[in-house]
N, C-alpha and C positions, 0 to 999 in steps of 0.2 A: 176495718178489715186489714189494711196494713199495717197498721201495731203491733193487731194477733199473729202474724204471718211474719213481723219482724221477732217477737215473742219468741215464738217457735223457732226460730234460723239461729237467734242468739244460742236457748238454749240446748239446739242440736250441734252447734258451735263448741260450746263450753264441755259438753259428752264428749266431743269429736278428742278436745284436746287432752283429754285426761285420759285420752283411749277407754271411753266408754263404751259396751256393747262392739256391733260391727261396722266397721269402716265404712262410710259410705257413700263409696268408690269404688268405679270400673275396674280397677289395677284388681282389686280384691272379688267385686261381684261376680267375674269374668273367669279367674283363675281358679275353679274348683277343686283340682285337682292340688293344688300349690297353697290352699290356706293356711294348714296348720304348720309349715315349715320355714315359713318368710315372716320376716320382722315386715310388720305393716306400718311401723311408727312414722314415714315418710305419707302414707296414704290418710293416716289420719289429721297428720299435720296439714296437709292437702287440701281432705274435707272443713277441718276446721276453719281451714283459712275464707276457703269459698263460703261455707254458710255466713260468716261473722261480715262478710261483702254484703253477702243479703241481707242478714240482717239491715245493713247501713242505709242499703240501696231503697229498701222498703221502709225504713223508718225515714228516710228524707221525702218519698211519693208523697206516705202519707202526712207529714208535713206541709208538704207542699199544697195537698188539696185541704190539711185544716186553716192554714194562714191564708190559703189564695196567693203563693208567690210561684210564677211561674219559671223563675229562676233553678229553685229548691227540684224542681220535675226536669230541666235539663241536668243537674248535677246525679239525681238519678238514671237518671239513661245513660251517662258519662260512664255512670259505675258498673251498671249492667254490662256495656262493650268492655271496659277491665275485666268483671269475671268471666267473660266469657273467651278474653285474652291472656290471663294468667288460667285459666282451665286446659286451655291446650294446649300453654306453651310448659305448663307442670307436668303434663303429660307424659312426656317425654323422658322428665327427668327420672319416672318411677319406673317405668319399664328398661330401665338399665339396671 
């Protein structure tokens, strides 16, 4: 199940970066009013970055529980506190 789930992060990742479809991000979900007149290339770059973490974070879980190293499941949870630390502190930088 983390494969698939990394699968998907990747390639909602690799959309993100090529400004595929819509951002998918708060800067953007949030701003209705403001879509069609702001360069979102900073919010996609955003998204992209965050899902391509997931991806990682989720391909090393599920490593971790196909090898049994319990090492590989702390370097996952390591990654999740970073996306959840570059999420907020990217934040910022869009809403300027």
């Amino acid at each position: 199940m983390n494969y698939f789930i990394a699968l998907i992060c990747f390639i909602v990742s690799v959309l993100q970066w090529f400004e595929k479809g819509i951002p998918l991000n708060n800067a953007y979900l949030w701003n209705v009013d403001r879509r069609s007149d702001g360069d979102w290339s900073k919010a996609y770059r955003q998204s992209a970055n965050v899902f391509f973490m997931l991806a990682l974070a989720n391909l090393t879980y599920g490593l971790s529980r196909s090898l049994q190293v319990n090492a590989l499941k702390v370097v996952g949870i390591g990654l999740m506190a970073l996306i959840i630390i570059y999420a907020f502190a990217s934040h910022g930088k869009l809403s300027r």
